[in-house]
C-alpha positions as CSV (number, residue, x, y, z in Angstrom):
1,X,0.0,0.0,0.0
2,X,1.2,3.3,-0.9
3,X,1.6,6.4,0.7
4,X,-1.0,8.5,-0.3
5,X,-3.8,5.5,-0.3
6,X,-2.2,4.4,3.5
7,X,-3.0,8.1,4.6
8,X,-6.6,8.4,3.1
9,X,-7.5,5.2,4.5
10,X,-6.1,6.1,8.1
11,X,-7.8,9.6,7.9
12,X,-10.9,7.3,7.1
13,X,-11.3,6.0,10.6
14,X,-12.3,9.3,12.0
15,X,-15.6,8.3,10.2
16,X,-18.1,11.1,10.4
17,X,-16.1,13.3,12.8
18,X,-13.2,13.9,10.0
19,X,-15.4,16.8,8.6
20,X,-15.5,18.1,11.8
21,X,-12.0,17.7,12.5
22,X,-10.6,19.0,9.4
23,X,-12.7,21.8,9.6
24,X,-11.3,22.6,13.0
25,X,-8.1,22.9,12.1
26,X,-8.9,24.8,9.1
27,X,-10.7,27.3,10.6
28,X,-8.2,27.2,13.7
29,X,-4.6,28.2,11.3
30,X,-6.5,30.3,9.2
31,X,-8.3,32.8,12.1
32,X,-4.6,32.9,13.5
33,X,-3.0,33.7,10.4
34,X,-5.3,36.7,9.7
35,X,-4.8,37.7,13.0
36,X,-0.9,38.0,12.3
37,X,-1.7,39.9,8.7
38,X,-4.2,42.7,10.4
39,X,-1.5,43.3,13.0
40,X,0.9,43.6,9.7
41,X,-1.2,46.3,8.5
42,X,-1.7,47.6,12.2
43,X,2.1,48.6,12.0
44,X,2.5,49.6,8.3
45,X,-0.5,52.2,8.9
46,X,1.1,53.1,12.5
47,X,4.6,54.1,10.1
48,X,2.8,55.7,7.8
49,X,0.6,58.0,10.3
50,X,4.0,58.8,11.9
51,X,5.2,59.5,8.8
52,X,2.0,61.8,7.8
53,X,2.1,63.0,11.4
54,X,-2.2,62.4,10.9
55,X,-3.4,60.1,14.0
56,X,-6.6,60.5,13.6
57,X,-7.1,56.5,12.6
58,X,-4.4,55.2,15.0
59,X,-7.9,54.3,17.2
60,X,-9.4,52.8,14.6
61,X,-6.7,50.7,13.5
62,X,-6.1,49.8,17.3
63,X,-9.9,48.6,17.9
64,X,-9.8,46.5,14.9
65,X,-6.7,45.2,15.7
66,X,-7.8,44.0,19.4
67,X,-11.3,42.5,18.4
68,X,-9.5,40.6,16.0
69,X,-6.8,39.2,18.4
70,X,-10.3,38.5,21.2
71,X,-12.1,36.3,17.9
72,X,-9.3,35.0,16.9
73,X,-8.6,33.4,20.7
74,X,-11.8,32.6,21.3
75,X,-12.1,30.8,17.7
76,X,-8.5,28.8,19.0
77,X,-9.6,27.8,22.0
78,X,-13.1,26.4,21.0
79,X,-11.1,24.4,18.4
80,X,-8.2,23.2,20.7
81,X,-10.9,21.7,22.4
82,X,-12.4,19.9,20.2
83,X,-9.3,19.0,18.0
84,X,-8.1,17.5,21.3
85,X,-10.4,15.5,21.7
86,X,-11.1,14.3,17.9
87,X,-7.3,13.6,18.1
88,X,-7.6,11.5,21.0
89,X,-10.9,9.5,19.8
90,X,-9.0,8.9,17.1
91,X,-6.5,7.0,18.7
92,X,-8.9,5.2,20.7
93,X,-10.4,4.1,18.0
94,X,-7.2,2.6,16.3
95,X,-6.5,1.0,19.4
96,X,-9.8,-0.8,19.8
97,X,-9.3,-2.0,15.7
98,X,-6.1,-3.8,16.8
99,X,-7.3,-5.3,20.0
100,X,-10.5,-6.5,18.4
101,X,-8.8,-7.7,15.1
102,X,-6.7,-9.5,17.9
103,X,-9.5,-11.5,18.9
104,X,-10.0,-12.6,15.5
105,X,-7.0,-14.0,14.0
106,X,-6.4,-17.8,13.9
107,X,-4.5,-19.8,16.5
108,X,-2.2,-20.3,13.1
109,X,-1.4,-16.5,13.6
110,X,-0.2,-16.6,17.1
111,X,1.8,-19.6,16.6
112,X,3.9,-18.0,13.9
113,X,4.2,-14.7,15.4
114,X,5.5,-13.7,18.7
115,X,3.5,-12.3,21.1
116,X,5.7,-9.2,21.7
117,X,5.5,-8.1,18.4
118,X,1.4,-8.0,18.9
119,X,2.5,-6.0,21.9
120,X,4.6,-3.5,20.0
121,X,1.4,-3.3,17.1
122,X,-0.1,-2.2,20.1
123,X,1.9,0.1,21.8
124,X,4.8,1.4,19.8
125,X,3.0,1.6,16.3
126,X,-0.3,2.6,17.2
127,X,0.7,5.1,19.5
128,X,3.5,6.7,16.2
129,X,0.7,6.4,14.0
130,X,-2.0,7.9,15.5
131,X,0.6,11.1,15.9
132,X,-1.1,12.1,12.8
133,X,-4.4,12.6,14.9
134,X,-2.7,14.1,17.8
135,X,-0.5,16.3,15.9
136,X,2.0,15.4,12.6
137,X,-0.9,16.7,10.3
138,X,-1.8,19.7,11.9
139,X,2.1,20.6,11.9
140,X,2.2,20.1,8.3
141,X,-1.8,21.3,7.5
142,X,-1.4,24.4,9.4
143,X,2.1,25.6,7.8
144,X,0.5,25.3,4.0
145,X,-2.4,27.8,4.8
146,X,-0.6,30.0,7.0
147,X,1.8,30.3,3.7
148,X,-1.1,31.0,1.6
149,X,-3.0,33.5,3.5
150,X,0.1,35.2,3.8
151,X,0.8,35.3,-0.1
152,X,-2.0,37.3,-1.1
153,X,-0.9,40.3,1.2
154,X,2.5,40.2,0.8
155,X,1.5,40.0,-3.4
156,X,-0.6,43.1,-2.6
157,X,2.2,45.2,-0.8
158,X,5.3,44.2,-3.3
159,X,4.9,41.3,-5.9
160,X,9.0,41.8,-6.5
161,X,10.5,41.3,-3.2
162,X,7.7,38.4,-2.3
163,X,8.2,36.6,-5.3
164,X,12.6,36.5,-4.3
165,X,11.6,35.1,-0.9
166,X,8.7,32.2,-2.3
167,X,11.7,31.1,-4.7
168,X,14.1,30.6,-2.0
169,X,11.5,28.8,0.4
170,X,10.5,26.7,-2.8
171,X,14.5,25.6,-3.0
172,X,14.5,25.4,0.4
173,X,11.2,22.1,0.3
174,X,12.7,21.0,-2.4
175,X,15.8,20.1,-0.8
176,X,13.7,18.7,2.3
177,X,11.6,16.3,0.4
178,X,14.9,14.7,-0.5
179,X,15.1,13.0,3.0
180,X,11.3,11.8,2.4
181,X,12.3,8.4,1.4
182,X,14.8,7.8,4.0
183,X,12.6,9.0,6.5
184,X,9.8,6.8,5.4
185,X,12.6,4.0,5.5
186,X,14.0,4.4,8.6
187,X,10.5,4.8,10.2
188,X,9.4,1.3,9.0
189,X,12.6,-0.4,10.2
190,X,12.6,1.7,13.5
191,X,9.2,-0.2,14.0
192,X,10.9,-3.6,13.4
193,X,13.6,-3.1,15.2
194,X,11.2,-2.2,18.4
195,X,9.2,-5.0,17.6
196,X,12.5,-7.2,18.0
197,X,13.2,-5.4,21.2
198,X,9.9,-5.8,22.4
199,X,10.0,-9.5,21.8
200,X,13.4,-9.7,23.7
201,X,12.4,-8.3,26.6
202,X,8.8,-10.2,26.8
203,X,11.0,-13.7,26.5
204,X,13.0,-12.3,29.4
205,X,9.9,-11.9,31.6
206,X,8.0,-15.1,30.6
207,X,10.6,-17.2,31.2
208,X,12.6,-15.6,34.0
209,X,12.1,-18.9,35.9
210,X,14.1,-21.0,33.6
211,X,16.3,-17.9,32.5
212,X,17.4,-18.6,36.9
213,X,17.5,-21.9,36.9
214,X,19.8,-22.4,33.7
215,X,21.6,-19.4,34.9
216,X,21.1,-18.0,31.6
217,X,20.6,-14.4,32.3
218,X,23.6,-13.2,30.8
219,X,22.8,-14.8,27.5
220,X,19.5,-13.4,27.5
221,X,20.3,-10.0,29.2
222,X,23.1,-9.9,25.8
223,X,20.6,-10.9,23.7
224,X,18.4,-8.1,24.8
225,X,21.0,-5.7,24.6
226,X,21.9,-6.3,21.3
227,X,18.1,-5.8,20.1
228,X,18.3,-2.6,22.1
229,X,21.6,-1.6,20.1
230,X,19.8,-2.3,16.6
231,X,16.7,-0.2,17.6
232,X,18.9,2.8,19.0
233,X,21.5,2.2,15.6
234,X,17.9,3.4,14.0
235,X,17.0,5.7,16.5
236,X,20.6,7.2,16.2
237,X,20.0,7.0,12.0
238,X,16.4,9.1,11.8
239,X,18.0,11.6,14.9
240,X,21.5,12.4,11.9
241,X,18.6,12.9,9.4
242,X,16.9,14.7,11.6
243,X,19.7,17.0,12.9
244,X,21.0,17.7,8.5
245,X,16.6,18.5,8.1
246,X,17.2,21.4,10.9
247,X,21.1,22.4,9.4
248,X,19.8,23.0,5.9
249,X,16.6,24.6,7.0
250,X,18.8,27.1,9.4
251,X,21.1,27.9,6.2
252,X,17.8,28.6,4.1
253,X,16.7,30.8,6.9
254,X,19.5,32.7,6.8
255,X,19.4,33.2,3.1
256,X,16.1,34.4,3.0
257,X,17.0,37.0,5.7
258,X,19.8,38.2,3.9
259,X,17.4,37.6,0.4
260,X,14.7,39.9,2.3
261,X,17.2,42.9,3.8
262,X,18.8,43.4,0.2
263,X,15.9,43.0,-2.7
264,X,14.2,45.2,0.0
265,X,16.6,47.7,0.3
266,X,17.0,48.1,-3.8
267,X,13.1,48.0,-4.3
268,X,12.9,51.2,-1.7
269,X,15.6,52.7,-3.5
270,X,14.1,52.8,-6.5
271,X,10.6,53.7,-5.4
272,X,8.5,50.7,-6.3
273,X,7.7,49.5,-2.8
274,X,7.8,51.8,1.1
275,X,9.2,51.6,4.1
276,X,5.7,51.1,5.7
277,X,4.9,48.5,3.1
278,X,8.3,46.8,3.4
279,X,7.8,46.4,7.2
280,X,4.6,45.2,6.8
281,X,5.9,42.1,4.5
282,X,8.7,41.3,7.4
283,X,6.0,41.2,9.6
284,X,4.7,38.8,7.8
285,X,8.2,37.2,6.8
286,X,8.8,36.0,9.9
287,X,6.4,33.7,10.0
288,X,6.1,32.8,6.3
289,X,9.6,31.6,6.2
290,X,8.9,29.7,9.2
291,X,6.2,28.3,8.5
292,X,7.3,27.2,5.1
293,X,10.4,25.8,7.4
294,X,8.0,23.8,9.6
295,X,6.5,22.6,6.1
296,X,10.2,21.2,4.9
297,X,10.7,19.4,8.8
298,X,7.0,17.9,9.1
299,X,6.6,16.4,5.7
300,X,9.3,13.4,6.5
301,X,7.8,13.4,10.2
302,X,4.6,13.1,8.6
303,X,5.5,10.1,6.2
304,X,7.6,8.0,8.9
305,X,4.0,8.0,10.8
306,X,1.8,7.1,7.5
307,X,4.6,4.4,7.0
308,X,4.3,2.6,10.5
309,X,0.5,3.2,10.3
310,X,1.1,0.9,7.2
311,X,1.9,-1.4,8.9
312,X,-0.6,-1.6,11.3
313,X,-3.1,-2.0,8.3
314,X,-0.9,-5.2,7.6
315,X,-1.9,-6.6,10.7
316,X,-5.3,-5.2,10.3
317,X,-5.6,-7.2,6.7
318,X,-4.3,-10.7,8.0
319,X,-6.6,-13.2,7.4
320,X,-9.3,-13.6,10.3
321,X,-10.3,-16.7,11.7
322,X,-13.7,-18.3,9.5
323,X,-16.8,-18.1,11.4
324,X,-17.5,-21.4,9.5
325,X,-15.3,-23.9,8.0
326,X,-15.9,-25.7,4.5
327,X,-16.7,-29.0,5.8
328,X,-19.8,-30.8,4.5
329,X,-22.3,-32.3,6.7
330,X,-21.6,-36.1,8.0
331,X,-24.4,-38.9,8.3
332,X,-24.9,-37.7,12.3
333,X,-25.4,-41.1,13.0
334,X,-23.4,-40.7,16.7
335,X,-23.3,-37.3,18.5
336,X,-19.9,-36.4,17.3
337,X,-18.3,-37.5,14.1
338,X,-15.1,-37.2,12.7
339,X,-15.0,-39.1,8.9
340,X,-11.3,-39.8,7.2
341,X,-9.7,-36.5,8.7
342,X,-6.3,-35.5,7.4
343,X,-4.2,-32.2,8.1
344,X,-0.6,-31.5,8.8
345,X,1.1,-28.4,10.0
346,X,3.5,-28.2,6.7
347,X,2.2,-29.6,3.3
348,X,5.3,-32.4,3.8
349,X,4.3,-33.9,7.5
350,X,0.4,-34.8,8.1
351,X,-0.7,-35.2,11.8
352,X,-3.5,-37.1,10.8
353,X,-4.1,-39.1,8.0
354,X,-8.1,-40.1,7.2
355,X,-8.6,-40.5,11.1
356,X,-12.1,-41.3,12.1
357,X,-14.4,-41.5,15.0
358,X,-17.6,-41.7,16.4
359,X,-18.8,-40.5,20.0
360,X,-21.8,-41.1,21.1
361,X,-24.1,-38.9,23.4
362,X,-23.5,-39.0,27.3
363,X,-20.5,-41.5,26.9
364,X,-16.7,-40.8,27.3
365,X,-13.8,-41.6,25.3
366,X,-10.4,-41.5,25.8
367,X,-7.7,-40.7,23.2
368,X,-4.4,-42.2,23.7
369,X,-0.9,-42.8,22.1
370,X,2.5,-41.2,22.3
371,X,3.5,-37.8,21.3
372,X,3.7,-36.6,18.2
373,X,0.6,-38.6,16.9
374,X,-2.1,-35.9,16.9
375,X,-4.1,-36.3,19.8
376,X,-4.2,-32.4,21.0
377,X,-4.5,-31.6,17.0
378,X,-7.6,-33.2,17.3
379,X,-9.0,-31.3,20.2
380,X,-7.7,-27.9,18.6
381,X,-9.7,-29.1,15.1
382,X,-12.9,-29.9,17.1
383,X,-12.6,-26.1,19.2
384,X,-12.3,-24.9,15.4
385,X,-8.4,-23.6,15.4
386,X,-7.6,-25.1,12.3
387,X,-9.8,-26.1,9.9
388,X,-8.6,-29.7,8.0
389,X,-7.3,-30.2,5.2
390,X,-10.0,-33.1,4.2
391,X,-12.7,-35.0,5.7
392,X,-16.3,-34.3,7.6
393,X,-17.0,-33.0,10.9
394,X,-20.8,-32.8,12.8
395,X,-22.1,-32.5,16.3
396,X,-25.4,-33.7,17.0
397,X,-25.9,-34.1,13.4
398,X,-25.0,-30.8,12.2
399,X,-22.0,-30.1,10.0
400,X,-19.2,-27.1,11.7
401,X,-20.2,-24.8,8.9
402,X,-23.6,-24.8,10.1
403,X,-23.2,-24.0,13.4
404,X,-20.6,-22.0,13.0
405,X,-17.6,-21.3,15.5
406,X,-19.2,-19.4,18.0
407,X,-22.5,-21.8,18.6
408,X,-19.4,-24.3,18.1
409,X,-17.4,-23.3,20.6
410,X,-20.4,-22.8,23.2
411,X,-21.4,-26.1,22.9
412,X,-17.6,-27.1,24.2
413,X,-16.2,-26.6,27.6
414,X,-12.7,-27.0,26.9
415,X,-10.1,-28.0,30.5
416,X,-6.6,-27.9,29.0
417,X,-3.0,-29.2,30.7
418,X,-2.1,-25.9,31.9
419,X,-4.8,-23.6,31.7
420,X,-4.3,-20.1,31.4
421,X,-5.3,-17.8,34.8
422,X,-5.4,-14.5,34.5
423,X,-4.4,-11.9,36.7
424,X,-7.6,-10.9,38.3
425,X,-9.9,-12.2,41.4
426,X,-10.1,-16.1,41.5
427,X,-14.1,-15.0,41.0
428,X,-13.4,-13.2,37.9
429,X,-11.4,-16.0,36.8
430,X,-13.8,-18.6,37.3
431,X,-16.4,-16.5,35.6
432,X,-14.8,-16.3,32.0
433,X,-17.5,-20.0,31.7
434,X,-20.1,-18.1,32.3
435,X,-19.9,-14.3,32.3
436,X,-23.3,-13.3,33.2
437,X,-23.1,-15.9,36.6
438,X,-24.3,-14.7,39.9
439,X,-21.5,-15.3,42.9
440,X,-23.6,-18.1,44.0
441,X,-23.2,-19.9,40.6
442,X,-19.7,-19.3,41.1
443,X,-19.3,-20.4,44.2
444,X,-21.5,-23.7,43.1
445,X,-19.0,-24.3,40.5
446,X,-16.1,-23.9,42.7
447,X,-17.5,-26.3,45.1
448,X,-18.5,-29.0,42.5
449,X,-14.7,-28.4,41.2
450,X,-13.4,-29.1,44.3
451,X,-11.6,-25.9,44.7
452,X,-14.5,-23.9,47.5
453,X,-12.2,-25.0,50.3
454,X,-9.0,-23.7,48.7
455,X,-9.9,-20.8,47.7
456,X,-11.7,-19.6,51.1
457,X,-8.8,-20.4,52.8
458,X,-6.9,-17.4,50.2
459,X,-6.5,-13.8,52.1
460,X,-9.4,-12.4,50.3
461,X,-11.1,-15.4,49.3
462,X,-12.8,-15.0,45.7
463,X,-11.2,-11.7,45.3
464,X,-8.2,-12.9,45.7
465,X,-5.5,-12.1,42.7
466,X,-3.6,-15.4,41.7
467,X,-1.1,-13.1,40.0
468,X,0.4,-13.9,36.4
469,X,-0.6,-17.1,35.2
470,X,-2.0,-18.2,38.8
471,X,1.8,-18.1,39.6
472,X,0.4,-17.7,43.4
473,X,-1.4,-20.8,42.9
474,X,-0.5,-24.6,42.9
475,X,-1.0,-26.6,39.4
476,X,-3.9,-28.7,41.3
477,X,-5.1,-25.4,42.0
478,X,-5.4,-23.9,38.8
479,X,-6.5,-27.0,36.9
480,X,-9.9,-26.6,39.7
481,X,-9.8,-23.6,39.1
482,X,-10.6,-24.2,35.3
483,X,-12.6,-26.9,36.0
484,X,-14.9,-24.5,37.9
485,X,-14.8,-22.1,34.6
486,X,-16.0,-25.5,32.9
487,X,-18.5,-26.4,35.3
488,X,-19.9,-22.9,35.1
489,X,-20.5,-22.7,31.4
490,X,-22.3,-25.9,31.5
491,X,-21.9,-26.9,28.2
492,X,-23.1,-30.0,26.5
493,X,-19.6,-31.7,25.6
494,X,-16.4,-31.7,27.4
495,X,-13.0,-31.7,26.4
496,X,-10.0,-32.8,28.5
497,X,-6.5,-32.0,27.5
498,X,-4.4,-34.1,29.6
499,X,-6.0,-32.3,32.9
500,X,-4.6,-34.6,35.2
501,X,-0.8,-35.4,33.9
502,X,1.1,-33.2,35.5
503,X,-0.8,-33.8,39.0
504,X,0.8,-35.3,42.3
505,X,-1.0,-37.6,43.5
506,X,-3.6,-35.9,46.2
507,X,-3.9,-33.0,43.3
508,X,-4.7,-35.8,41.1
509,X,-7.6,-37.1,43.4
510,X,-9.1,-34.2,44.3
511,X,-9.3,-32.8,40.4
512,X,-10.2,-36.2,38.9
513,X,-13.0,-36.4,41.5
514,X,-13.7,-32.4,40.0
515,X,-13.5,-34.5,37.0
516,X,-16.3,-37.2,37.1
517,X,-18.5,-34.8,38.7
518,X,-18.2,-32.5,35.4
519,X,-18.3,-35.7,33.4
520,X,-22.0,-36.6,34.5
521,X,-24.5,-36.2,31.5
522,X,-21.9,-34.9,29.4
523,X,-20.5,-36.2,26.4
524,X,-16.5,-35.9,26.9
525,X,-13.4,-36.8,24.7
526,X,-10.4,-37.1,27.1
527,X,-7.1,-36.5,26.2
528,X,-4.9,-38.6,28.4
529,X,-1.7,-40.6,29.5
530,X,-2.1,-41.9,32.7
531,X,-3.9,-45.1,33.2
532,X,-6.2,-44.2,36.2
533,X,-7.6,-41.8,33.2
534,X,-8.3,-43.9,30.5
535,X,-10.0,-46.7,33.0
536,X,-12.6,-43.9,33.7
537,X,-13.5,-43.8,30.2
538,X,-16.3,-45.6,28.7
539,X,-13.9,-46.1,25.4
540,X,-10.5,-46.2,24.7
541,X,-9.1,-45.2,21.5
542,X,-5.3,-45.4,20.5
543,X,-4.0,-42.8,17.6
């Protein structure tokens, strides 16, 4: 995506409001800019009654002068306001597209990406892209019509010596959209190179308890540091550019000061312009060569942010996960059917090859067989991760693709080997089955996972905070602890990951009794090693 259609299409997210924020910032430069041109004429008419020694409009001019300073505040701050807040809906709203589209991709997605460079789409790109809300395109917006307003004044007072000082500020953005490229460069790998960083330092933290027990935390600490150099080699690279965009502009600045003093000076001399109309136009100059300054330094500013907001449009276009797979309906002759499955990670290597089965309602089955064979492939199939390459799925005689992934994944309470707790109250935690559960339903699952008595005995009870990943919490603990969110959502089929393997042996009793009173009335496929396991199960099948 280019430039130009990457900006429109950002700009585009304000939605109705852009109107309205364009129009602010219109109507904001161009009230301050005619505020700056009547003062210019305040001071060429105060020469020129000092000159005629006549001051009998000095009052005039003064009035007029003030009650266009008071509108033009008032006009500023009325559209500060709002353009602050535009700006910041704005980013909001970016934000919210990212952590939504989040929600959507694939498991596929996550699995070849890291998780700290979501983190950095997040944080570091959003936050540099939506700059253009908060300020890059006001910067470079507000410079253009300031310039223009200015022109047809400065035309009106002396064509000649305004016409010298627009050539040298054209040389002058000529030379600074040289460094657009670069900029737009740089900006893109600056984002990369933050994304590397970012996945550095999140490796550092998830595994810090290996990192100390491998006493690996110098190799990691180096590898960090050496992500940290790249991204500050960048940093380093767009601050050079950076510093030769504000020598060049300095040098231009000069030259049009000395450009200004002497085409003025010979105009005077020869009578085709004043004194009082002369200091009227460097009035004006001042902040018409800035401005067309500030036009030269935002323009590469503006472009490194429209580059990195490309590429959170590439995370934005990835392909989200299918609401319903292409898989035709089965016979629904059992209550779950899988016919001649096959799928493989990588086109050379399939996990499963034409694997069927048939589970029928209310009865439990056990999946065994060593690693590598495709048992957890088949759980992650049936919650609708990845959709197979051939072969027919249906529950309850329906096909995936009609009930589609959500009404799929309802129907499915899912207990994995580690389950993920988050860091909020055990009750919150437990509530993620069923979001719109009362506390007593909560505390009813609790108790029916066996976990009531555990958790009471926490500091604050059900609002106690487990920390990262449960870390606060034992494994038996956690696995009741999903087993509660399973019980609570009280869905028709149940799938078990391996819930018990990496139990001791009380843990083990106390969730396997958690377990079988989940089980009752449920139709459950159970992932599983351990022999206490399979003998639970009503059928036994070996992959």
């Amino acid at each position: 995506m280019n430039l130009r259609k990457t900006f429109v299409r950002f700009m585009k997210l304000l939605d109705k409001k852009l109107y309205l924020y364009s129009f602010v910032i219109i109507i904001m430069t161009i009230s301050g800019a005619l505020f700056y041109v009547i003062s210019a004429y305040l001071l060429k008419g105060v020469l020129e009654i000092a000159q005629s020694k006549d001051t009998s409009g000095l009052a005039r001019l003064i009035t007029l002068n003030v009650i266009a300073g008071f509108i033009s505040l008032l006009i500023c701050w009325a559209g500060t306001i709002i353009y602050n807040i535009e700006g910041k809906r704005g980013t909001a709203v970016v934000q919210k597209l990212v952590f939504s589209k989040a929600m959507k991709l694939p498991m596929s997605y996550y699995e070849n990406h890291h998780s700290g460079d979501f983190i950095s789409k997040l944080l570091y790109d959003t936050n540099t892209a939506t700059d253009i809300y908060r300020s890059r395109l006001r910067r470079l917006v507000a410079p253009i019509i300031i310039v223009i307003v200015y022109l047809i004044p400065m035309f009106t007072l002396s064509w000649q010596v305004t016409l010298c000082l627009l050539g040298v500020n054209i040389i002058s953005l000529i030379c600074n959209s040289i460094f657009v490229k670069p900029m737009k460069n740089i900006g893109s790998d600056l984002s990369k190179k933050n994304s590397a960083m970012t996945e550095r330092l999140s490796n550092l933290l998830q595994g810090i308890e290996m990192t100390k027990i491998f006493s690996a935390g110098k190799q990691i600490v180096e590898k960090y540091e050496e992500a940290n150099n790249n991204f500050a080699t960048s940093q380093k690279k767009k601050n050079i550019f950076s510093a030769c965009l504000e020598g060049i502009n300095a040098g231009f600045d000069l030259i049009c000061s000395l450009a200004f003093l002497g085409v003025g000076i010979f105009y005077v001399e020869k009578g085709v312009t004043t004194i009082g109309s002369l200091t009227a136009i460097y009035a004006m100059y001042g902040a018409f060569s800035w401005q067309f300054l500030q036009i030269g330094r935002y323009i590469p500013e503006l472009v490194n942010c429209i580059s990195i907001a490309g590429r959170v449009f590439e995370f934005l276009d990835e392909e989200e996960e299918a609401d319903a797979y292409n898989i035709t309906g089965a016979s629904g002759k059992e209550y779950i059917e899988f016919e001649d499955i096959t799928f493989g990670y990588t086109e050379d290597r399939k996990i499963l090859d034409h694997f069927s089965l048939s589970v029928k309602k209310g009865t439990s089955v056990a999946i065994t067989g060593t690693s590598g064979r495709g048992k957890s492939t088949l759980a992650k199939i049936l919650l609708g991760f990845y959709e197979p390459e051939e072969g027919r799925i249906s529950i309850g005689g329906k096909s995936m693709q009609e009930l589609g992934l959500k009404n799929l994944r309802d129907m499915i309470a899912y207990v994995p080997q580690e389950p993920y707790i988050y860091n909020v109250s055990i009750k919150e935690n437990i509530a993620y089955g069923n979001m719109k559960a009362t506390d007593d339903e909560i505390i009813l699952a609790a108790k029916a996972a066996n976990a009531h008595e555990f958790i009471e005995k926490q500091e604050n009870g059900y609002d106690t905070i487990p920390g990262e990943r449960g870390g606060k919490l034992s494994g038996g603990e956690r696995q009741r602890i999903a087993i509660a969110r399973a019980v609570l959502k009280n869905a028709p089929i149940l799938l078990l990951d391996e819930a018990t393997s990496a139990l001791d042996n009380e843990s083990e009793r106390l969730v396997q009794e958690a377990l079988d009173n989940l089980m009752k009335d449920r139709t459950t496929i159970m992932i599983a090693h351990r022999p206490s396991t399979i003998a639970s199960a009503d059928v036994s099948v070996a992959m």
